[in-house]
RODO-2510 file (C-alpha; in nm, 4 decimals, decimal comma):
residues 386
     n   res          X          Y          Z
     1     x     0,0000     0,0000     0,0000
     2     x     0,1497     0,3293    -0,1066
     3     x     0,0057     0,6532     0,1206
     4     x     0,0577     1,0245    -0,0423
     5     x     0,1936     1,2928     0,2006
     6     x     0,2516     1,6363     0,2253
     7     x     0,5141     1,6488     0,5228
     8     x     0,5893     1,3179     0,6568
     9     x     0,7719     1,3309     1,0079
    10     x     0,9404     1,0126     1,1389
    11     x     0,9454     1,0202     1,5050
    12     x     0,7004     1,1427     1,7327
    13     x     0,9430     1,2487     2,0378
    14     x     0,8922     1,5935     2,1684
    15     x     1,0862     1,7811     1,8537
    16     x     0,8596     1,5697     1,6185
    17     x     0,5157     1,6370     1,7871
    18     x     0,5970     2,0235     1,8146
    19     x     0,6970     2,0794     1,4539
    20     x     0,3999     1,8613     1,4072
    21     x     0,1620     2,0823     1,6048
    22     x     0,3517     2,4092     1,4282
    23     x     0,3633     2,2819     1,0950
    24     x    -0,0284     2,1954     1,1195
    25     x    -0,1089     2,5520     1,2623
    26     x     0,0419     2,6486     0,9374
    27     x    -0,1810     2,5010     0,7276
    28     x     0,0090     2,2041     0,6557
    29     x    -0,1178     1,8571     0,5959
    30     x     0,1100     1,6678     0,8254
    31     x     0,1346     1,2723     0,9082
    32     x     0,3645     1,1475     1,1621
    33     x     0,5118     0,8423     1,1888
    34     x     0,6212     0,6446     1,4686
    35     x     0,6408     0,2496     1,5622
    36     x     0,6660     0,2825     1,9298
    37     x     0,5121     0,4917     2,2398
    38     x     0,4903     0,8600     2,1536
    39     x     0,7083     1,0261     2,3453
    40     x     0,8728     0,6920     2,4765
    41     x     1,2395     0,7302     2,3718
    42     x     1,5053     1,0334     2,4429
    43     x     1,1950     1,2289     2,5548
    44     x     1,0921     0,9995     2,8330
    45     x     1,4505     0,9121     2,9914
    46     x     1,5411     1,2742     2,9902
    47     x     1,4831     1,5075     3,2788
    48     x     1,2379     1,7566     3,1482
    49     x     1,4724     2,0845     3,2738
    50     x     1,3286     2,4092     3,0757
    51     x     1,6682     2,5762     3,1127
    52     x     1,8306     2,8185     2,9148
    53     x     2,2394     2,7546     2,8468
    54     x     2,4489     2,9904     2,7374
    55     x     2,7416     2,6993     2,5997
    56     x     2,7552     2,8814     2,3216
    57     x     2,5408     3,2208     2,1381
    58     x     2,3567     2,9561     1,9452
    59     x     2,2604     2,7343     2,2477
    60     x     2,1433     3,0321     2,4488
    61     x     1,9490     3,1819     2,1333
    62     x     1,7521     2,8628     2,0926
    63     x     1,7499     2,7656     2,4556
    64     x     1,6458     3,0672     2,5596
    65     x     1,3977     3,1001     2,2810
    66     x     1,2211     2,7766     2,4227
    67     x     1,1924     2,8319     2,7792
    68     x     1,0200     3,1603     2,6991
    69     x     0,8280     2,9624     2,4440
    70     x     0,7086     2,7026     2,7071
    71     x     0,6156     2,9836     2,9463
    72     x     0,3784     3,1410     2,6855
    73     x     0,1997     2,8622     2,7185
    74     x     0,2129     2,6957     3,0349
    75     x    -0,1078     2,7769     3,1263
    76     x    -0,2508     2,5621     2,8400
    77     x    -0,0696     2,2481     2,9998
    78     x    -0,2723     1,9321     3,1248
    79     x    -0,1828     1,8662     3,4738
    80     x    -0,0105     1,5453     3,3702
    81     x     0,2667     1,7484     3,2383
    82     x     0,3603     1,8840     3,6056
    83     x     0,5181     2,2118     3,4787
    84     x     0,5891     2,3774     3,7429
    85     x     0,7613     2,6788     3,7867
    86     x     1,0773     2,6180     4,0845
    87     x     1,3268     2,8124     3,9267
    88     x     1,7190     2,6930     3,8622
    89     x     1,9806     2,7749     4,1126
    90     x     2,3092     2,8036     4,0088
    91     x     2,5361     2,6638     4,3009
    92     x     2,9096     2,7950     4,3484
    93     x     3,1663     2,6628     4,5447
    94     x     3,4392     2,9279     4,4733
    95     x     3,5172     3,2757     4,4682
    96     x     3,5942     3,1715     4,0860
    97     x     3,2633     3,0424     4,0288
    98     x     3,1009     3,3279     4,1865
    99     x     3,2873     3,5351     3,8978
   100     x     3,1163     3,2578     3,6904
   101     x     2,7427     3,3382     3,8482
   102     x     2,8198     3,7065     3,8245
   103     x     2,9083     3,6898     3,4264
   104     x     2,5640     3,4617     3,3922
   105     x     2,3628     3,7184     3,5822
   106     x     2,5004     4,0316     3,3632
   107     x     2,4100     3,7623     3,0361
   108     x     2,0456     3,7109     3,1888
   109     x     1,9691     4,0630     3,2655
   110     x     2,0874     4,2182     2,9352
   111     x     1,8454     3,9778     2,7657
   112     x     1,5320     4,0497     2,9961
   113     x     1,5485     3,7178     3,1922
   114     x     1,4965     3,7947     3,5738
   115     x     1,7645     3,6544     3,8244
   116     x     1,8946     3,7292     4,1618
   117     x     2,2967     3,6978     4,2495
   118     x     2,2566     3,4816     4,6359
   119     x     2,5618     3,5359     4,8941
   120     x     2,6547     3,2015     5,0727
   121     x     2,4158     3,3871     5,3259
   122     x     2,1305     3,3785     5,0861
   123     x     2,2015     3,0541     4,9446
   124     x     2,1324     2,9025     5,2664
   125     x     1,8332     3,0795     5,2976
   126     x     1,6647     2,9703     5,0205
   127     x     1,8164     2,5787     5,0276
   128     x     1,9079     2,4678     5,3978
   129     x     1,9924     2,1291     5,3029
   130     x     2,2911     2,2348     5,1126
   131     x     2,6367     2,1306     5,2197
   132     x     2,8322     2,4174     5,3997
   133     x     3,0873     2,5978     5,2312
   134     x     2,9299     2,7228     4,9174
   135     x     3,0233     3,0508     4,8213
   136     x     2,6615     3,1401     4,6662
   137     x     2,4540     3,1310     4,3763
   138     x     2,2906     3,2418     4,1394
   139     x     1,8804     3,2301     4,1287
   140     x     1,6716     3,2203     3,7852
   141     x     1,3828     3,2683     3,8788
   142     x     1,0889     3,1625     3,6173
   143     x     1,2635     2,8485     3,4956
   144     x     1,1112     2,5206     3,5255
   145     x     1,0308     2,1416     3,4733
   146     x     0,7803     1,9049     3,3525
   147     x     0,7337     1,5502     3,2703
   148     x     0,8339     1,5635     2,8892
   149     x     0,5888     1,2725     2,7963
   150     x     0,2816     1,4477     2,9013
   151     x     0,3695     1,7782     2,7087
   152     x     0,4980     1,5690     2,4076
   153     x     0,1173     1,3778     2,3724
   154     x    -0,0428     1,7246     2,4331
   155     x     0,1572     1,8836     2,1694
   156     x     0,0494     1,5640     1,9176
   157     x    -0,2939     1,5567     2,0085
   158     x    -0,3054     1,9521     1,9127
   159     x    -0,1137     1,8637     1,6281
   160     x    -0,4151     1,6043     1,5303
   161     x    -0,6952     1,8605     1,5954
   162     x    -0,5522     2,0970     1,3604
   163     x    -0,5639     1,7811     1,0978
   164     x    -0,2240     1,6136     1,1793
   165     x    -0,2317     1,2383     1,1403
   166     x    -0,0882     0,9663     1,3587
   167     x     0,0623     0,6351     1,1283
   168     x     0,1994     0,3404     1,2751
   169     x     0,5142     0,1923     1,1823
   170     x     0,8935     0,1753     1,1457
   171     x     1,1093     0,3498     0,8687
   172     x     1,3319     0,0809     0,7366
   173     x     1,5258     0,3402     0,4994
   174     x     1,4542     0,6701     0,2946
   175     x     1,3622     0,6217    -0,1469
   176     x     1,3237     0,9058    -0,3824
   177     x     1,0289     1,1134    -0,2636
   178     x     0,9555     0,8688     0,0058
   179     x     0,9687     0,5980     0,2940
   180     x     1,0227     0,2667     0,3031
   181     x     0,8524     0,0648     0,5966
   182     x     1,0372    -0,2587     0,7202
   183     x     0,6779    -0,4017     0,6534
   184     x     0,6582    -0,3093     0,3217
   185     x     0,4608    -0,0520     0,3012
   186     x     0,5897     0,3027     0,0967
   187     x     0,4897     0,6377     0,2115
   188     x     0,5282     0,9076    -0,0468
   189     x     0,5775     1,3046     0,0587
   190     x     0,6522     1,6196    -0,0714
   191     x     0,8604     1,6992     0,2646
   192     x     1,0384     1,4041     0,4911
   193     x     1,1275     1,5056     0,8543
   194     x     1,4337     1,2774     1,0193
   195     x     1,3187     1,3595     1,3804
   196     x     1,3956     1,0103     1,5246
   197     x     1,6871     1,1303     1,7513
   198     x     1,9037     0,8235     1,8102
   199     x     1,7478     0,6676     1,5095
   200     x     1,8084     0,8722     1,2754
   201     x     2,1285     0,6986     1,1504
   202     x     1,9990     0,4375     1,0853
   203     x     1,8000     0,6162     0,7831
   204     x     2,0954     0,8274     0,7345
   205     x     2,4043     0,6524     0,7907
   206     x     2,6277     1,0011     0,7307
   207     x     2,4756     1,1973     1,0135
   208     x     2,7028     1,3291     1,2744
   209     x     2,4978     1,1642     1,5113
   210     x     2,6358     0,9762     1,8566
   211     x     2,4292     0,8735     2,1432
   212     x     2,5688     0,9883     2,4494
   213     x     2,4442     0,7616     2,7886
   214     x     2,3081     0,9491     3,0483
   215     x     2,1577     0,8046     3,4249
   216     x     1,9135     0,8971     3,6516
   217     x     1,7741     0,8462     3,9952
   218     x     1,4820     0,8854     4,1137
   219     x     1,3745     0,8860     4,4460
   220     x     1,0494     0,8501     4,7015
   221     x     0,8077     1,1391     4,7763
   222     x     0,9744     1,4014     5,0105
   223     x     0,7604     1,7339     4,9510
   224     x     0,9450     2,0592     5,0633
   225     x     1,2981     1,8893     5,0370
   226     x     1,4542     2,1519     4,8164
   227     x     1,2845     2,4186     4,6534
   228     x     1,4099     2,4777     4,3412
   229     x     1,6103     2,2953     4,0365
   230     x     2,0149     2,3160     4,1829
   231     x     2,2880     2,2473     3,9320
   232     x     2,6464     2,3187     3,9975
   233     x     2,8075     2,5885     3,7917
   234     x     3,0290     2,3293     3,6361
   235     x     2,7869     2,1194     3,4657
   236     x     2,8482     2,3394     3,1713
   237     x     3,2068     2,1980     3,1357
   238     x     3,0263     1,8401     3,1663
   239     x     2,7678     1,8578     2,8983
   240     x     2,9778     2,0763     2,5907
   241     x     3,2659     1,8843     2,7256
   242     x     3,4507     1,5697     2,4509
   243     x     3,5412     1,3430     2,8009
   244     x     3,4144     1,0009     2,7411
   245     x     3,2383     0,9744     3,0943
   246     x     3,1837     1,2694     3,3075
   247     x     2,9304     1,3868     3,5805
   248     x     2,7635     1,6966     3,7603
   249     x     2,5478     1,7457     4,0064
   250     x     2,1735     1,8325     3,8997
   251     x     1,8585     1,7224     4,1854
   252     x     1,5128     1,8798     4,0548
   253     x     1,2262     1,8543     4,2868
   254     x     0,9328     1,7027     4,1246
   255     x     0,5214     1,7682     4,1464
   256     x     0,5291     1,4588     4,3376
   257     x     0,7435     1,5659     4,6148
   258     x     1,0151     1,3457     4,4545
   259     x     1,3873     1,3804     4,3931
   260     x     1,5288     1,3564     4,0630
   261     x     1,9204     1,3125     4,0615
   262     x     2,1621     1,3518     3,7678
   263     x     2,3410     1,3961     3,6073
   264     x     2,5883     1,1882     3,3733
   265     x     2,7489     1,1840     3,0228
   266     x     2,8931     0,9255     2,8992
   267     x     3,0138     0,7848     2,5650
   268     x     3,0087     0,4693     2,5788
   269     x     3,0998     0,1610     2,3645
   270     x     2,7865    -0,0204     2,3461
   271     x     2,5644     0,1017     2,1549
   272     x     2,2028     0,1700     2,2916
   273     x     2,2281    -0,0733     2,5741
   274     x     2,0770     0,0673     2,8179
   275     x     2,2234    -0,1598     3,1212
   276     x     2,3262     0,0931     3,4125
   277     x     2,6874     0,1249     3,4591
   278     x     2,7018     0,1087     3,7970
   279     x     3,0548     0,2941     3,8668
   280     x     2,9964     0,5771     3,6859
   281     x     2,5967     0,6028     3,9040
   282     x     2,7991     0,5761     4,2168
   283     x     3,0022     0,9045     4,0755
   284     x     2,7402     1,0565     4,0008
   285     x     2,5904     1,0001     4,3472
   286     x     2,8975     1,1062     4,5158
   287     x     2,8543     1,4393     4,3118
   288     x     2,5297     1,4871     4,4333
   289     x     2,6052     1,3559     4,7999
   290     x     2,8933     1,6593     4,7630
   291     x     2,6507     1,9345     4,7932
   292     x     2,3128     1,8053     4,9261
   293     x     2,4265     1,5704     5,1916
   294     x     2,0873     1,4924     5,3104
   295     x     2,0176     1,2369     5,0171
   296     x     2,2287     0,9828     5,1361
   297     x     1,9546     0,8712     5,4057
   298     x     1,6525     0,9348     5,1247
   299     x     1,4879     0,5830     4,9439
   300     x     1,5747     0,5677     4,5792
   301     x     1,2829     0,3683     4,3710
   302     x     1,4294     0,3374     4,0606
   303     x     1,7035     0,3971     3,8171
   304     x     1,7410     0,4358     3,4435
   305     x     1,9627     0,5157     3,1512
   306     x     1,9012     0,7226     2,8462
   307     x     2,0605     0,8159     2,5227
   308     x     2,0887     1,2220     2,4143
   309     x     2,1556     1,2491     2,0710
   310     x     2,4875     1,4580     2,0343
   311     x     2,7088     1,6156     1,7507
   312     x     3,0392     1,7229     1,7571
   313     x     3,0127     2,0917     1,8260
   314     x     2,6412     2,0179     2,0706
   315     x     2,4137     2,1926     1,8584
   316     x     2,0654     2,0091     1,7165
   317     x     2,0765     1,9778     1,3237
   318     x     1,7718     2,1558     1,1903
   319     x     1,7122     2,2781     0,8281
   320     x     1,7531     2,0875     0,4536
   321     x     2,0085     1,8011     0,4381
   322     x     2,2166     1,8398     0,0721
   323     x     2,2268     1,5636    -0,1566
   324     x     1,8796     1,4607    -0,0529
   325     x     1,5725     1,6996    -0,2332
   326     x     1,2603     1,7046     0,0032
   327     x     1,4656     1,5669     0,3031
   328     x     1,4625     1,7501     0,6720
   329     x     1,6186     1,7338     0,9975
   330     x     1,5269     1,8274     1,3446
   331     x     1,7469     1,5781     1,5452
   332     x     2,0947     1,5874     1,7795
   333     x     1,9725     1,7955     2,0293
   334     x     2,1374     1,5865     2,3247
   335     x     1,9983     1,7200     2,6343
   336     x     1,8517     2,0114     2,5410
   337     x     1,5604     1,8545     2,3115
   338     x     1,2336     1,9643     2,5519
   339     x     1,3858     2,2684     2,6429
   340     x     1,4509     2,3681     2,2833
   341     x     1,1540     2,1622     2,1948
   342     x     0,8989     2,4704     2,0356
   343     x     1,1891     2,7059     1,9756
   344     x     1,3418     2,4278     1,7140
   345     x     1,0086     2,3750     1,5511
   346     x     0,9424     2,7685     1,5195
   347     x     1,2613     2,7816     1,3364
   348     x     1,2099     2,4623     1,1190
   349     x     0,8783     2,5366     1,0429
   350     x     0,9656     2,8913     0,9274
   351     x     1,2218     2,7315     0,6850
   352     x     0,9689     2,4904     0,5190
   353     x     0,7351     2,7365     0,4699
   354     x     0,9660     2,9997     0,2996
   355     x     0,8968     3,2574     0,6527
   356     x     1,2088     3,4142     0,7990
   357     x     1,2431     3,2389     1,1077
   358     x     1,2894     3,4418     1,4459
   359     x     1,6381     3,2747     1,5324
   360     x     1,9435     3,2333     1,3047
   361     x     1,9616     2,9105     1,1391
   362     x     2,2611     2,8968     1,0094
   363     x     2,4583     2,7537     1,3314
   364     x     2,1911     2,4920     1,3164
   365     x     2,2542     2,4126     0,9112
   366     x     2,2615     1,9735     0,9233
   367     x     2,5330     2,0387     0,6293
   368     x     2,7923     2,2764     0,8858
   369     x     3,0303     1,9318     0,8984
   370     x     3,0611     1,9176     0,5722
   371     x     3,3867     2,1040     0,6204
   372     x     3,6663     1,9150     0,6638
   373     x     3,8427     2,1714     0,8754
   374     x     3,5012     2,1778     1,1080
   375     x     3,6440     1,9997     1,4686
   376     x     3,4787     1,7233     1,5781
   377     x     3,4705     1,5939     1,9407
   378     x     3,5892     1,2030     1,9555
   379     x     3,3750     0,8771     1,8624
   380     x     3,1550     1,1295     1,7288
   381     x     3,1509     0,9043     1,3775
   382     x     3,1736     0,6082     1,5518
   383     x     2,9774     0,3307     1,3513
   384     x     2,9719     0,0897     1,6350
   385     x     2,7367     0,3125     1,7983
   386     x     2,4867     0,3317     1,5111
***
């Protein structure tokens, strides 16, 4: 059976489902494919932080871009998305990193985003539990988190009242003009989305694509634990860093009243196994033992690995691949894929449709490692990891 498109997407993670829902408010007839639980892959093993990082001008563009994007609309939510407004606090634990909060809070105030500099005084005013010694902080105040599955089905099921359509099955590899399904079936389109994160080498073999293993821990309900998200000011230098394993520490207090611990990086040899490795938890426990002490006598309930799709320089690829007419990307956004979730599909959608999108897209252009003088971090090409 052969099915006619106009915009095909394959995946419906959160980056699928919002350029779904964007494309349809467009006017766009839009049918998105996916073989497994919507939302069920990097979307649901990630920690749903709405964050903005400033790694780079393009990060903090696009990052910043979604988090206000998210806010805007907030209200519309279902409550099984458990957005919820708690704010990230930047922890230091030098005089040096205090430099490091100060140059952050100068960033976030010339761009409009409110935030509060915290002595070690005021630290411990807003988080008791934190281990003495800090220096300070710094506070952003409207920031948040959700549970990413939640806002991904809203987004789809937005995306289908507009007209957006929901198909079945697995993309076995890409044909002029069309899809292949591994059970036979061929879906024709005028436009082809790769939005399948991980996945999306194994359409596109070339991609500088390379899943990056991340943990987390979750624990029982303890309401009015900490108050806001806390991530160390060097988790930065963990997530744009090429190490192959590396942690920081990042606890978010859930709508449930529970804990959830991170963070880790970690590329790893074997391809998307998702076994825990159970060394490099127990670092990144220790991390978070370092500064919130008080978790060492808390229950955990359970533990899981994820994969964040990464390139080599940790932007997401988003725009027209060369060499293949009609074909899109909107994948390799590692761990900033909800945050940058609406803010990506803006910009992609804007490029489809021939509108000027609000953000540059050129640092996000899939064909930018094209140049053989363009640095790439190691493994990044590894095929053992396809």
């Amino acid at each position: 059976m052969n099915r006619h498109c106009e915009v095909l997407i394959i995946g419906a993670g959160i980056v699928g489902c919002a350029l779904a829902e964007s494309l349809a408010r467009n006017g766009l007839a839009v049918t998105i494919l996916e073989a497994g639980v919507i939302g069920g892959g990097c979307t649901a093993a990630g920690m749903g932080h709405l964050v903005a990082l400033d790694g780079s001008p393009a990060e903090w563009a696009l990052s910043l871009a979604g988090v206000q994007r998210w806010q805007v609309r907030a209200h519309a939510l279902p409550a099984a998305a458990e957005y919820r407004e708690c704010g990230t606090l930047w922890l230091a634990s030098s005089a040096a990193e205090m430099n490091e909060a100060e140059r952050k809070a100068a960033l976030y105030t010339n761009y409009g985003v409110s935030c509060q500099l915290l002595t070690a005084e005021a630290l411990y005013q807003h988080e008791p539990e934190l281990a003495p010694g800090l220096a300070g902080g710094l506070l952003v105040q409207d920031e948040a988190v959700m549970y990413p599955p939640a806002a991904c089905q809203w987004l789809l099921e937005r995306a289908q009242a507009m007209g957006a359509q929901l198909l079945r099955g697995r993309a076995q590899r890409l044909e002029q003009d069309g899809v292949r399904l591994e059970d036979g079936r061929c879906l024709r389109a005028r436009q082809i989305v790769v939005a399948a994160g991980n996945q999306s080498r194994q359409l596109l073999p070339e991609l500088p694509l390379q899943p990056r293993k991340g943990q987390l821990v979750i624990t029982e309900r303890y309401p009015g634990k900490i108050h806001h998200q806390l991530v160390e000011l060097g988790y930065l230098q963990s997530a744009h860093g090429n190490a192959g394993e590396s942690v920081a520490f990042n606890v978010q207090p859930r709508a449930t009243g529970q804990l959830l611990i991170g963070s880790s990086r970690q590329f790893a040899d074997t391809g998307l196994a998702d076994e825990i490795d159970w060394p490099l938890l127990q670092k990144m426990l220790a991390r978070a033992f370092h500064y919130l002490p008080g978790l060492r006598s808390l229950q955990a309930i359970r533990t899981w690995a994820g994969f964040r799709p990464a390139t080599p320089d940790k932007l997401p690829l988003l725009g027209p691949l060369a060499g293949h007419p009609g074909v899109w990307l909107a994948t390799g956004h590692e761990g900033l894929g909800v945050t940058t979730a609406l803010s990506s599909a803006e910009l992609l959608s804007s490029l489809m449709i021939g509108l000027p999108p609000s953000i540059d897209p050129r640092p996000f252009d899939p064909n930018r490692f094209s140049n053989a003088n363009t640095p790439i971090c190691p493994h990044a090409l590894e095929d053992a990891l396809t």
